[in-house]
DOPAKOL-252663 format. One record per residue: residue number from 1; residue in one letter; chain; x, y, z of N, C-alpha, C in turn. Coordinates in steps of 0.02 Angstrom, whole numbers, plus 50000, padded with zeros to 5 digits. Layout:
% DOPAKOL-252663
<NUM; A; A; <X; Y; Z>; <X; Y; Z>; <X; Y; Z>> ...
This chain:
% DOPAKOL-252663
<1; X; A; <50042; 49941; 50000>; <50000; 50000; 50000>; <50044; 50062; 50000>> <2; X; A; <50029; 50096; 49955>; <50060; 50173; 49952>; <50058; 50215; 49998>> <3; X; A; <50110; 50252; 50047>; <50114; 50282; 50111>; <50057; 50331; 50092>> <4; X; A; <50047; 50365; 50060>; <50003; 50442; 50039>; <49919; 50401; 50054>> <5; X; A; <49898; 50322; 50013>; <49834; 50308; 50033>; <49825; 50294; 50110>> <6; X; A; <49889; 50284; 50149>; <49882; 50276; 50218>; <49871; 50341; 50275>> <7; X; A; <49904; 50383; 50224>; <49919; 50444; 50260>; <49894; 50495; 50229>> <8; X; A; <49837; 50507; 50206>; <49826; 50552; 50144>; <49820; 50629; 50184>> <9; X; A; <49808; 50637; 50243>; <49841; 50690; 50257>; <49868; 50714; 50314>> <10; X; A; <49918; 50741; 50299>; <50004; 50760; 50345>; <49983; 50795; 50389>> <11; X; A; <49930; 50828; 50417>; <49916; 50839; 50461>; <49889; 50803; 50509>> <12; X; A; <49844; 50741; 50490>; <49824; 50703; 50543>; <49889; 50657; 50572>> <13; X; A; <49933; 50642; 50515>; <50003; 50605; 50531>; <50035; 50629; 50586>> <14; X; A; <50034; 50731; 50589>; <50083; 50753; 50617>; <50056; 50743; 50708>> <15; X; A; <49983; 50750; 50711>; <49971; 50736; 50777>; <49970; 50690; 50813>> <16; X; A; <50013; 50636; 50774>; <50031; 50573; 50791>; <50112; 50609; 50862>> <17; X; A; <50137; 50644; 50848>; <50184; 50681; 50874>; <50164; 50709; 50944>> <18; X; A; <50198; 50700; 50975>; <50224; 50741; 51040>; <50248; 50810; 51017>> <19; X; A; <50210; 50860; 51068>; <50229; 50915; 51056>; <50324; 50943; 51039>> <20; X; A; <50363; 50901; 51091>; <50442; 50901; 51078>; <50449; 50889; 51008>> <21; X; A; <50420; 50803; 50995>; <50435; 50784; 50950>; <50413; 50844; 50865>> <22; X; A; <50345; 50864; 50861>; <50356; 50910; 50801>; <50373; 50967; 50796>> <23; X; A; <50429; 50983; 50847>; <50487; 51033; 50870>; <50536; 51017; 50829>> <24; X; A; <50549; 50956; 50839>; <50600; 50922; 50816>; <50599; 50908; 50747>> <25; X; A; <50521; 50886; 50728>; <50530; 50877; 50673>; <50545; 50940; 50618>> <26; X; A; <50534; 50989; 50638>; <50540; 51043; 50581>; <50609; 51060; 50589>> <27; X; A; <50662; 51054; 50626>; <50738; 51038; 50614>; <50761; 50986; 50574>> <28; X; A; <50722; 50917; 50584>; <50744; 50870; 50521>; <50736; 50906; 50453>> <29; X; A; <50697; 50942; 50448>; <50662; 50969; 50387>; <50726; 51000; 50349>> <30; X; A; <50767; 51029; 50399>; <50827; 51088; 50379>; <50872; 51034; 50361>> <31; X; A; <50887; 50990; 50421>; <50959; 50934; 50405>; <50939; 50855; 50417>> <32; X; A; <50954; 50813; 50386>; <50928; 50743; 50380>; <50957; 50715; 50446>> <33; X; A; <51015; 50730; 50446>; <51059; 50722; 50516>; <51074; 50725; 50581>> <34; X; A; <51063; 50739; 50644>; <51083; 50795; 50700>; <51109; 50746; 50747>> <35; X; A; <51129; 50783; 50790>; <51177; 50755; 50836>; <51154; 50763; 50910>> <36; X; A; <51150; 50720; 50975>; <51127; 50729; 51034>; <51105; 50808; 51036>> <37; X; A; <51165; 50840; 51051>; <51203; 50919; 51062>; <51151; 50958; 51007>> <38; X; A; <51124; 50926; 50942>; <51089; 51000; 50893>; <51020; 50991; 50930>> <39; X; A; <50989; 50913; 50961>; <50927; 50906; 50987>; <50942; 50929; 51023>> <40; X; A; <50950; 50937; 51100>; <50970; 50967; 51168>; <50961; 51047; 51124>> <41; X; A; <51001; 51088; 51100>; <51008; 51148; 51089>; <50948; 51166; 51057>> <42; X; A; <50903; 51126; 51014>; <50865; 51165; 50978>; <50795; 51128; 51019>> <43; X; A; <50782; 51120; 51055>; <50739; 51118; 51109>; <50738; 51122; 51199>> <44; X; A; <50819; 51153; 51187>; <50821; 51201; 51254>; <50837; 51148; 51321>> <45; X; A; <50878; 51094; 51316>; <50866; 51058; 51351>; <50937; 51026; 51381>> <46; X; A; <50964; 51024; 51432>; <51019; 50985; 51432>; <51031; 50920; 51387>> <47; X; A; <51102; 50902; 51369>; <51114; 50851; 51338>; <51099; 50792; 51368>> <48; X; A; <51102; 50778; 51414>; <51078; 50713; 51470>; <51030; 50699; 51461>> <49; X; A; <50961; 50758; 51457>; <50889; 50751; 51429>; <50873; 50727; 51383>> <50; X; A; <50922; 50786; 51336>; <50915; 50748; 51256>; <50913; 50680; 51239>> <51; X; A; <50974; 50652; 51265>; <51021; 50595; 51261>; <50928; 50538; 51298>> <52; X; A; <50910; 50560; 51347>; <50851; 50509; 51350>; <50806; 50497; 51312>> <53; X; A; <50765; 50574; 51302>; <50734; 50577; 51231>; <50744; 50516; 51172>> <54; X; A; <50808; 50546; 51175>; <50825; 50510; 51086>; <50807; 50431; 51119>> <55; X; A; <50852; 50432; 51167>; <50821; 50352; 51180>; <50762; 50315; 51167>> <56; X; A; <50707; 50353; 51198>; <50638; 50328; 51195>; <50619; 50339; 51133>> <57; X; A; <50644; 50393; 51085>; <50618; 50392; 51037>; <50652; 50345; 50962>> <58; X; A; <50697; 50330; 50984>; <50736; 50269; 50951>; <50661; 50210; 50950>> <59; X; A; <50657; 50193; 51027>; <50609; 50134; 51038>; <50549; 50151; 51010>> <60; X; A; <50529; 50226; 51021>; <50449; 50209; 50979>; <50469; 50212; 50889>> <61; X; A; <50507; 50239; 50864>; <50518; 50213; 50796>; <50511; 50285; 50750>> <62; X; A; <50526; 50340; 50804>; <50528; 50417; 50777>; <50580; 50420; 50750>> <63; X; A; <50638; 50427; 50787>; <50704; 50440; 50731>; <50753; 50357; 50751>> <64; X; A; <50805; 50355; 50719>; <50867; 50325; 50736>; <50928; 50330; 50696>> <65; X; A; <50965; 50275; 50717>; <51033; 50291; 50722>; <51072; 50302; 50660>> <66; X; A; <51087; 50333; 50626>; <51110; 50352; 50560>; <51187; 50361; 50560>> <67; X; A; <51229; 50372; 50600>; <51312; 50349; 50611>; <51343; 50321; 50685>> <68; X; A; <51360; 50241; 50668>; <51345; 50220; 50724>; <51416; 50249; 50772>> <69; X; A; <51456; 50303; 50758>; <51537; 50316; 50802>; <51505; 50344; 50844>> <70; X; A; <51545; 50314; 50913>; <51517; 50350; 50970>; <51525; 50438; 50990>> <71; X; A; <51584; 50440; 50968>; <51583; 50509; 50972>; <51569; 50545; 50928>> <72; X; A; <51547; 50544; 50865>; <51484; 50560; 50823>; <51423; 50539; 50804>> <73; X; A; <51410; 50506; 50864>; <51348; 50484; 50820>; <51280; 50539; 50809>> <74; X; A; <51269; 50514; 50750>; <51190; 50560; 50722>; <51126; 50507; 50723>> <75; X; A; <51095; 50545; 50724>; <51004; 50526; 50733>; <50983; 50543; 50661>> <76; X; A; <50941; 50524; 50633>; <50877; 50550; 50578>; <50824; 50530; 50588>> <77; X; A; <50771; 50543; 50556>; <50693; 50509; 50550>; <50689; 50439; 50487>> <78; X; A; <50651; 50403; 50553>; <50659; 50350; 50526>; <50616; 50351; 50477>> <79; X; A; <50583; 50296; 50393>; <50578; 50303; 50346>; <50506; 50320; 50350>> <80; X; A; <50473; 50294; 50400>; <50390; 50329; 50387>; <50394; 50414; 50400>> <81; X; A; <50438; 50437; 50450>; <50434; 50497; 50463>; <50467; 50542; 50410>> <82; X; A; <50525; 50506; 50355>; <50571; 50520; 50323>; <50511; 50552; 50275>> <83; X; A; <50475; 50507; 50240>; <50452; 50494; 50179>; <50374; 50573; 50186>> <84; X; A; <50357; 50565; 50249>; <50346; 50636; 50251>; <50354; 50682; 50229>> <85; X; A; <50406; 50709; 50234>; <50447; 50760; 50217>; <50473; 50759; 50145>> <86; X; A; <50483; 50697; 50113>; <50518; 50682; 50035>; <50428; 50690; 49995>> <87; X; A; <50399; 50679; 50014>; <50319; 50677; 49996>; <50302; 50762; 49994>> <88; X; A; <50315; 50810; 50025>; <50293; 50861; 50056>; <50336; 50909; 50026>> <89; X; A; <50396; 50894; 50000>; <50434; 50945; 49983>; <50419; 51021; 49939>> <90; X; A; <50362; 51008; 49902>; <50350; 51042; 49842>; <50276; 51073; 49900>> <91; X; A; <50274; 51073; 49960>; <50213; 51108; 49995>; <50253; 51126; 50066>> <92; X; A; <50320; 51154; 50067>; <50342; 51151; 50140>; <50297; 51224; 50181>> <93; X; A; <50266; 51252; 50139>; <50227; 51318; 50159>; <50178; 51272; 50212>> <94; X; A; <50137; 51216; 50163>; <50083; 51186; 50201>; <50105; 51157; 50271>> <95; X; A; <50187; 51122; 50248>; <50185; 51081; 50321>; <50222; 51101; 50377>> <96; X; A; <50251; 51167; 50356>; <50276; 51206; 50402>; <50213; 51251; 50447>> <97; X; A; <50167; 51251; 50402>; <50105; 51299; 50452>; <50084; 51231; 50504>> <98; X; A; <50088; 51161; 50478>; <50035; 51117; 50518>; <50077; 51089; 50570>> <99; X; A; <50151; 51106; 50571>; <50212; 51085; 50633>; <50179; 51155; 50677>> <100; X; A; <50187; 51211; 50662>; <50192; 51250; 50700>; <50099; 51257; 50725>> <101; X; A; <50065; 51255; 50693>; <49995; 51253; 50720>; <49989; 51204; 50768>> <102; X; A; <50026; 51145; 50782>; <49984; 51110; 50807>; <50038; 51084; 50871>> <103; X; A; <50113; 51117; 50843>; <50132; 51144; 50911>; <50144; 51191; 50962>> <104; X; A; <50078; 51220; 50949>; <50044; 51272; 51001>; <50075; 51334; 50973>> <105; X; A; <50089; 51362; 50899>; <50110; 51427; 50901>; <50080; 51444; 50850>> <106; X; A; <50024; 51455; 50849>; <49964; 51464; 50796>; <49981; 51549; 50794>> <107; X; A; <49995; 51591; 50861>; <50012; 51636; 50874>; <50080; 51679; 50785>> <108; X; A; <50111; 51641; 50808>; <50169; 51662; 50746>; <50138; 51658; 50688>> <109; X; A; <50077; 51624; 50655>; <50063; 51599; 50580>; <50026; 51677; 50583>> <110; X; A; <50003; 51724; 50613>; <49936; 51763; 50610>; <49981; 51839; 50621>> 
C-alpha cells in the first residue's frame, strides 16, 4: 500500500507527534542528520535530557541511528517519518504551518 493512501493527510500524521517531538521535526526538515548536542540545543534542554529523549524515541520508531561512532553519532527520522517530508517537499509552506499550528504557536502563523 502506498504511504500517501495511508496517510493522505500530513496533518492528521503530524498529531501522531508529541509536542517536543514536532519541534523536532521541523529541524529534520533543515538537516537529515543531527547530533545529541543539535537536539538538546534546539529544544532548550540539557544534553543528558536529550540523550534520553532520543532514547525513547529510538524505541517508539521516531528517529534513529544514522552513524553508528560513538563520538559522532547522528540521529535522523526514521523512513515513515522520512518519507513525510520527501512527499511534502514541493508544499513546505503547508507543512511548516501544520508543525507549527499544532505545536501550540498558531500565534506566529497570524
Amino acid at each position: 500500500m502506498k504511504y500517501t493512501q495511508q496517510h493522505p493527510n500530513q496533518s492528521e500524521k503530524l498529531r501522531e507527534l508529541r509536542p517536543q517531538q514536532r519541534h523536532l521535526f521541523s529541524l529534520f526538515i533543515k538537516s537529515k542528520e543531527l547530533t545529541v548536542n543539535d537536539i538538546a540545543k534546539h529544544l532548550g534542554l540539557k544534553s543528558r535530557s536529550a540523550y534520553t529523549l532520543v532514547k525513547k524515541w529510538i524505541d517508539d520508531g521516531f528517529i534513529q541511528i544514522e552513524t553508528q561512532s560513538r563520538k559522532a553519532r547522528t540521529y535522523g527520522l526514521t523512513k515513515e517519518w522520512e518519507l513525510l517530508i520527501e512527499k511534502n517537499q514541493d508544499q513546505d509552506v503547508v507543512l511548516w504551518g501544520c508543525i507549527f499550528f499544532l505545536s501550540g504557536y498558531p500565534k506566529l502563523l497570524f
